[in-house]
C-alpha positions as CSV (number, residue, x, y, z in Angstrom):
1,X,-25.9,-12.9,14.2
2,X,-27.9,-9.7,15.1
3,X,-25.7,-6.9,14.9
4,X,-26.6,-4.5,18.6
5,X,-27.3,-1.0,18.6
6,X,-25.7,0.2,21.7
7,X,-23.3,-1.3,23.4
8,X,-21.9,-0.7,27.4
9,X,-18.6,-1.2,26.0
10,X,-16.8,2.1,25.9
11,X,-13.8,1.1,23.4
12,X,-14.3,2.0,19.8
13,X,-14.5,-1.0,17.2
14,X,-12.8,-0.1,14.4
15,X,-13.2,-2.9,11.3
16,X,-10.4,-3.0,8.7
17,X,-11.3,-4.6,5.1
18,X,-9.1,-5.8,2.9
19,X,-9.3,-9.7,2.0
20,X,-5.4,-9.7,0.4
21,X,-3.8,-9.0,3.7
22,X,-3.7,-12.3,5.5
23,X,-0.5,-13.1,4.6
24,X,0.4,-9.8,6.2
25,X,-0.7,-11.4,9.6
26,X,0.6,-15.1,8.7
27,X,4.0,-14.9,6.6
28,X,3.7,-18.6,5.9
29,X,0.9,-17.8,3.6
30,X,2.9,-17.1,0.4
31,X,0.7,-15.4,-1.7
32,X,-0.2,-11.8,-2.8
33,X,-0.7,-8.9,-1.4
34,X,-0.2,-4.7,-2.0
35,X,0.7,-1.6,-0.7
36,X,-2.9,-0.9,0.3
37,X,-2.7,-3.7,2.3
38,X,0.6,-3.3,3.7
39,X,-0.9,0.1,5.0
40,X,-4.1,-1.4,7.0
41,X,-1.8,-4.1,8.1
42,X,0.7,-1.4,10.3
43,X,-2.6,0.9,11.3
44,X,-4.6,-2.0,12.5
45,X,-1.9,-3.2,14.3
46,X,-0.6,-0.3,16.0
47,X,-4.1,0.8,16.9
48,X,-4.8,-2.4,18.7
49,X,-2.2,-1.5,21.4
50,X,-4.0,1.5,22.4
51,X,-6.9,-0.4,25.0
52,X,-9.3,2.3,24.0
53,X,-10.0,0.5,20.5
54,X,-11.0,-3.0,20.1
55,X,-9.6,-3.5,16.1
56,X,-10.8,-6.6,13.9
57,X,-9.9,-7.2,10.3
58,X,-11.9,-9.1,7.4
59,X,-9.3,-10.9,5.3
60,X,-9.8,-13.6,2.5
61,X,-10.0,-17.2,3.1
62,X,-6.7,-18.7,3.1
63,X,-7.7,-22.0,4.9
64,X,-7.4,-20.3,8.5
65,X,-9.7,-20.8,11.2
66,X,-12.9,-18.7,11.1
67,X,-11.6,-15.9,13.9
68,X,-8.0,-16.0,15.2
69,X,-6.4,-12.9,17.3
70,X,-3.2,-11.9,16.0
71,X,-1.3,-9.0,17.4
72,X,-3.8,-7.6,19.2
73,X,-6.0,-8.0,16.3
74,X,-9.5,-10.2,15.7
75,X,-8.9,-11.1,11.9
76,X,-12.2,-12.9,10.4
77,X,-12.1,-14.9,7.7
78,X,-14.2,-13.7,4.8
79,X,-14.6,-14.3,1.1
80,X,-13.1,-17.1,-0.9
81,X,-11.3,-15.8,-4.2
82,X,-12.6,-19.0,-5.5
83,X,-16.1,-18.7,-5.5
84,X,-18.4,-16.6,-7.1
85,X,-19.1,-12.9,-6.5
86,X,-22.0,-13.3,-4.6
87,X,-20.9,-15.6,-2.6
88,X,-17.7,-13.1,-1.7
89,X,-20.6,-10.6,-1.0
90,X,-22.7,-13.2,1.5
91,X,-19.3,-13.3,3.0
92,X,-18.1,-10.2,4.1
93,X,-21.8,-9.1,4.6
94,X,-21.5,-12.0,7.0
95,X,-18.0,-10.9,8.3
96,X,-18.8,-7.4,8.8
97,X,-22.0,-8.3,10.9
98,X,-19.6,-10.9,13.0
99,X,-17.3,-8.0,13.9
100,X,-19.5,-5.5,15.1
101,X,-17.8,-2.4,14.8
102,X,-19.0,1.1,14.8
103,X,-16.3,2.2,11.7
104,X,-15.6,0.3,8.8
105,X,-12.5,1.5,6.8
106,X,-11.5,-0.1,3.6
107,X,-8.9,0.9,0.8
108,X,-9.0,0.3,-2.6
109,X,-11.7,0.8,-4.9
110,X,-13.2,-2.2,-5.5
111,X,-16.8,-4.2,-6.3
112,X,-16.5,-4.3,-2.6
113,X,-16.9,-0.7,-2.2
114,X,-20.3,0.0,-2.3
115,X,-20.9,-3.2,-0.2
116,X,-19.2,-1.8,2.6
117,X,-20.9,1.5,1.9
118,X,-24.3,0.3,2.1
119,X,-23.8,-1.9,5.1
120,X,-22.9,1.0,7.1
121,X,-25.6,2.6,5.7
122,X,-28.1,0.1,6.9
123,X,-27.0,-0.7,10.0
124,X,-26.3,3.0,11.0
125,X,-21.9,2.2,11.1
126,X,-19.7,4.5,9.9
127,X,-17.9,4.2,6.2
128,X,-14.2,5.5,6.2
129,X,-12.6,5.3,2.8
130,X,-8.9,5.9,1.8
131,X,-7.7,6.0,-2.0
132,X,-5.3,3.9,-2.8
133,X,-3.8,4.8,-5.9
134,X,-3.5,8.4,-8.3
135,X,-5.8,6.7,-10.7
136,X,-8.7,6.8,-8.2
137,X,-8.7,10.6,-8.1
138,X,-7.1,12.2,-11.1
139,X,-10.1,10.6,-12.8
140,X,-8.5,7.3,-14.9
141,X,-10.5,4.8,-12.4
142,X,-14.0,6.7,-13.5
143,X,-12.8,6.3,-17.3
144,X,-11.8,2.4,-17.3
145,X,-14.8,1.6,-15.0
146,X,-17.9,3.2,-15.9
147,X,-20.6,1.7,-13.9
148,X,-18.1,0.8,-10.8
149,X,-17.1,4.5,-11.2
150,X,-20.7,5.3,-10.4
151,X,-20.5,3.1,-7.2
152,X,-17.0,4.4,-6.3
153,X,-18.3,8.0,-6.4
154,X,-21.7,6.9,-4.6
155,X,-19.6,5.1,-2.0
156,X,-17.6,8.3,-0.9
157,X,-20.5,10.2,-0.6
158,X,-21.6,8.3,2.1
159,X,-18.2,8.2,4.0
160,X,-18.1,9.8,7.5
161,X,-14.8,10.4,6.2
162,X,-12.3,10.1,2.9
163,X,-8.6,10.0,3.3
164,X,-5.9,10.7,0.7
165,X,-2.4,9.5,0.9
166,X,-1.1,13.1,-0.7
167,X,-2.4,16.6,-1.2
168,X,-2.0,16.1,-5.0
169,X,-4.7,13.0,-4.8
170,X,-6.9,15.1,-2.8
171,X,-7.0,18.2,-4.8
172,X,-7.4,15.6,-7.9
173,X,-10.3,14.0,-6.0
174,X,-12.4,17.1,-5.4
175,X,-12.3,18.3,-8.7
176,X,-13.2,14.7,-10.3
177,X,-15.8,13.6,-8.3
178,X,-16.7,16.5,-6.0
179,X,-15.7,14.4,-2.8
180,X,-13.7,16.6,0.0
181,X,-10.9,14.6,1.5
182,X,-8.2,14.9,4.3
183,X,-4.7,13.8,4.2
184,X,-3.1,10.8,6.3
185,X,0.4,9.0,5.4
186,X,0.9,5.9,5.5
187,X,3.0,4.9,8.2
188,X,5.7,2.5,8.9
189,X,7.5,1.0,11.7
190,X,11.1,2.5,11.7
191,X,13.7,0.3,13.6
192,X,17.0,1.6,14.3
193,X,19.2,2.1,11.3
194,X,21.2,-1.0,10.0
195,X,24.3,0.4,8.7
196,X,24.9,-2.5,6.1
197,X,27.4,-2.9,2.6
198,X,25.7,-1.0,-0.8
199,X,25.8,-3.9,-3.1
200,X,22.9,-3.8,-5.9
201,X,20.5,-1.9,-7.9
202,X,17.2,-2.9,-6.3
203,X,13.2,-3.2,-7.7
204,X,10.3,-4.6,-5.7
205,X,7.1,-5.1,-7.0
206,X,4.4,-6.9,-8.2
207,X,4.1,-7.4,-12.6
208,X,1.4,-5.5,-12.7
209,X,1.4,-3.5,-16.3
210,X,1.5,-0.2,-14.7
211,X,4.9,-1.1,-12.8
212,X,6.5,-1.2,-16.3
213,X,9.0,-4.1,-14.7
214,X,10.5,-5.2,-18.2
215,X,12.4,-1.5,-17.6
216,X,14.2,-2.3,-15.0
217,X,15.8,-5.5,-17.3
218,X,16.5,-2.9,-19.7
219,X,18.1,-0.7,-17.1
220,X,20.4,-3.2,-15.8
221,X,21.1,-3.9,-19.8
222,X,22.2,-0.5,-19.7
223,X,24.3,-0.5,-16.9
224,X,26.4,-3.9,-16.9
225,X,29.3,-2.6,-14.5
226,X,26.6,-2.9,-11.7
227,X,25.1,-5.7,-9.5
228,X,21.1,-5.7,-9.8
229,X,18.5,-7.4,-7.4
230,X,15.5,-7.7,-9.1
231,X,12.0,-8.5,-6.8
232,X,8.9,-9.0,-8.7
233,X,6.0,-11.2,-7.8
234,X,3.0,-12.3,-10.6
235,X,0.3,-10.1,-10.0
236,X,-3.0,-11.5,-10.1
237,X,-3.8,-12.1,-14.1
238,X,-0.8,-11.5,-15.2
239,X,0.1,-14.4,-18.3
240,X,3.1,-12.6,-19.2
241,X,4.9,-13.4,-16.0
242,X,6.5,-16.5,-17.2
243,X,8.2,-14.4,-20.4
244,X,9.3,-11.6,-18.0
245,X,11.2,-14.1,-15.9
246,X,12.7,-15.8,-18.5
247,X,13.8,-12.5,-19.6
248,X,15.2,-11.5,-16.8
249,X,17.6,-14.9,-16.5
250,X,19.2,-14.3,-19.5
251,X,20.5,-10.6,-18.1
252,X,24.4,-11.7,-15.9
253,X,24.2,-8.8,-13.6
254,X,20.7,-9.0,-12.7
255,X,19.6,-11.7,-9.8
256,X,15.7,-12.6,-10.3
257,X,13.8,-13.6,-7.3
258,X,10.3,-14.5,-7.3
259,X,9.4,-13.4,-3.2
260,X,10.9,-12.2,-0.1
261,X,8.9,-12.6,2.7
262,X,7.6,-9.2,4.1
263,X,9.3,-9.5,7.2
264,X,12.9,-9.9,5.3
265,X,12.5,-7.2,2.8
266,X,14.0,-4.4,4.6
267,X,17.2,-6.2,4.5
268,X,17.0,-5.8,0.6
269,X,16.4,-2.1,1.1
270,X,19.6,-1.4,3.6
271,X,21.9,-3.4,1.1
272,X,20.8,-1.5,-1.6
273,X,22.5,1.3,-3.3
274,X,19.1,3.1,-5.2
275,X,15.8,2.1,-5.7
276,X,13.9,2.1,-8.5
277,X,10.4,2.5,-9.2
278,X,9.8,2.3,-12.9
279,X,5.9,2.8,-12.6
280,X,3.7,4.8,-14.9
281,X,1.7,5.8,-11.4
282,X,0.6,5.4,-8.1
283,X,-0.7,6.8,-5.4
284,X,1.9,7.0,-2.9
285,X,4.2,3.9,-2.8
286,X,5.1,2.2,0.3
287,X,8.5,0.7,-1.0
288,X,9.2,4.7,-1.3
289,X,9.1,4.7,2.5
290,X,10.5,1.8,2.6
291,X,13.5,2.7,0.7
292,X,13.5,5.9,3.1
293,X,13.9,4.7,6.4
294,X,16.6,2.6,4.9
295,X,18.3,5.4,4.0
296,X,18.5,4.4,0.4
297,X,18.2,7.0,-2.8
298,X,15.3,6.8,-4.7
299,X,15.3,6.8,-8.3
300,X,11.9,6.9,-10.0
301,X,10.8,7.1,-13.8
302,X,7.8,9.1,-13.3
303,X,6.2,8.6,-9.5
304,X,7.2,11.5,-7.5
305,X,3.8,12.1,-4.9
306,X,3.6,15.7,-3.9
307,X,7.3,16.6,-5.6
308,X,8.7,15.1,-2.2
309,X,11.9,13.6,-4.0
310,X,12.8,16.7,-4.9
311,X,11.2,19.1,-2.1
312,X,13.4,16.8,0.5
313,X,16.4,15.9,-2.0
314,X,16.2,12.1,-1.1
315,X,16.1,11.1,-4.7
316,X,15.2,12.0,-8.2
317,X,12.4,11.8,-10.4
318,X,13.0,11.4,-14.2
319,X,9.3,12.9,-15.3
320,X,9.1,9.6,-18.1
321,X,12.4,10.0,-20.0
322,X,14.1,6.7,-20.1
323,X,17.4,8.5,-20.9
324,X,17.6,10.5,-18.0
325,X,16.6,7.6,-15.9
326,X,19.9,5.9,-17.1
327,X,21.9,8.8,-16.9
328,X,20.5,9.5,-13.6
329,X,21.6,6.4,-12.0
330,X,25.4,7.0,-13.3
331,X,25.2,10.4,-11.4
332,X,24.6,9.0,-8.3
333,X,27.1,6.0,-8.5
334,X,29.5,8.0,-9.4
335,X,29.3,10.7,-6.7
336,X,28.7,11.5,-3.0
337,X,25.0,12.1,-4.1
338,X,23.8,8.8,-2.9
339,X,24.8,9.1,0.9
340,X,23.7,12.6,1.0
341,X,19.8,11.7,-0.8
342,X,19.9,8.3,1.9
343,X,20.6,10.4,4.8
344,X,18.0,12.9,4.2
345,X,15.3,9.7,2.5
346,X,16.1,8.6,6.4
347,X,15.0,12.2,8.3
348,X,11.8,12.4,6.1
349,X,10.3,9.0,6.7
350,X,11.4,10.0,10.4
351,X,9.1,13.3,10.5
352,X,6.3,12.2,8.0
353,X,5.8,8.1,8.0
354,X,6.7,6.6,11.4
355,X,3.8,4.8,12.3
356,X,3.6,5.8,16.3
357,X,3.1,9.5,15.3
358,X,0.3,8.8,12.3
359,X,-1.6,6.3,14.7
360,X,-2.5,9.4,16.5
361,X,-4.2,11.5,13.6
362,X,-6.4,8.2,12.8
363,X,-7.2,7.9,16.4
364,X,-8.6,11.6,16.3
365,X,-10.5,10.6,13.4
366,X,-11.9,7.5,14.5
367,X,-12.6,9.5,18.0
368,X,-14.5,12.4,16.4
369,X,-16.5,10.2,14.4
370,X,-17.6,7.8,17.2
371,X,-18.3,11.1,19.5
């Protein structure tokens, strides 16, 4: 398919990549996907109301029809997790020439990467990159990877432009790799508040080792007097899963449960009475916004992006000790705390994550770019 070099259309084609995502678009695809994905998903499909962009997105193949439009969006089916690598790069090289856009945007670093990178280099589109996770920028990715470090760093230097998800990612970014970047949230949709009973302890996730999800057993353990609801999907690799469910059966206050599909998991969060993130790091997680415009505390091991559960008191970070994690969660069952750190989780997702309002900086981007 030969790719044009001008076009008569005056929309801006804006290209999203991120081949986990599908089941974003189609819940009765029950497989895996990530924050990261979760974010292109609510961008790509609140840009496509605004007639003045024309949005496609590259998933994987999940068995779907080559193009379908879904919410406004053309989604293309690209590589097969089954195959080799080069045929997943034939495949989104393919993809990418198929949707014919003038910015490409893709989040997470990934063999992909530089792919992307040089494909907008060649054909003259524009590369837009957003990080993903902490480890990206504070310089862990560069460690563990060293020749994919070398493409990741490559790969930003030939983005029109590099988003971060906090200021603390950003400032870690320049000094690790030299690469200037601008801050966008990640946004959500933020329905009306469901004012709904408190009745469990709640953790979403995927087992990833960095999640640390064998803690929150422990925590419930800890705290048998309380109801916990325990979501946790196998992440891709993981041969441990299987030990951490059984694990998690024998625990009488804890309820295990393999999936929710993404369109019911904010029922979870307004039922909850804290969230807990047990992770050893990430960038900026969406189940902290999620837990936010539910109006539910959040209590966090180590994960605090930017200080923001503490610079807007909507929940409390315990900076690794497992003690205070425990003790933590006592305080705010057994006081007012919890309302108070909900209400105020609520009015900060409101000003900083609501997807109508950070639609508008991308579209200012993707404008000044394309001018």
């Amino acid at each position: 398919m030969k790719m044009t070099s001008k076009r008569h259309e005056t929309r801006i084609r804006v290209c999203f990549v991120s081949p986990k995502a599908y089941p974003l678009f189609n819940p009765n695809v029950k497989e895996l996907f990530g924050g990261a994905e979760v974010d292109l998903y609510f961008l790509a499909t609140e840009l496509a109301k605004d007639e003045n962009f024309a949005v496609s997105f590259i998933t994987a193949d999940y068995d779907q029809a080559d193009i379908e439009i879904i919410d406004g969006v053309t989604v293309i089916k690209g590589l097969d997790f089954k195959k080799n690598v080069l045929s997943g790069a034939i495949r989104i090289w393919r993809a990418m020439r198929k949707a014919d856009a003038d910015t490409y945007m893709l989040k997470t670093a990934s063999p992909g990467m530089p792919l992307i990178a040089a494909f907008c280099l060649l054909h003259k589109r524009t590369f837009v990159y957003k990080t993903a996770s902490s480890a990206e920028c504070d310089g862990t990715y560069l460690k563990l990877h060293l020749l994919l470090g070398k493409a990741f760093i490559w790969s930003l230097r030939k983005a029109g432009i590099v988003l971060t998800q906090s200021l603390t990612d950003k400032e870690n970014l320049k000094n690790t790799t030299g690469v200037s970047a601008a801050v966008i949230a990640n946004g959500h949709r933020l329905p009306e508040l469901a004012h709904q009973q408190r009745q469990f302890i709640l953790w979403v996730g995927r087992s990833a080792p960095v999640k640390r999800p064998e803690l929150f057993i422990n925590l419930a353990k800890e705290t048998p007097d309380e109801k916990f609801t325990f979501i946790c999907q196998r992440a891709t690799g993981d041969e441990n899963y299987d030990v951490l469910v059984a694990r998690a059966k024998t625990v009488k206050n804890l309820e295990f449960i393999e999936r929710v599909p993404f369109g019911e998991i904010d029922s979870y969060f307004q039922r909850a009475k804290v969230f807990v993130n047990t992770s050893d790091s990430e960038g900026f997680p969406n189940t902290f916004i999620q837990a936010c415009k539910c109006a539910t505390p959040i209590l966090s091991l180590n994960v605090n992006p930017d200080g923001l559960l503490t610079r807007y008191d909507c929940g409390i970070c315990c900076e690794g000790y497992w003690q205070r994690l425990v003790d933590s969660l006592r305080f705010i069952l057994s006081t007012s705390r919890a309302d108070q750190l909900g209400k105020n989780g609520r009015k900060y997702a409101e000003q900083n994550h609501d997807i109508e309002k950070i639609v508008e900086q991308y579209k200012q981007v993707l404008q000044t770019l394309n001018s």
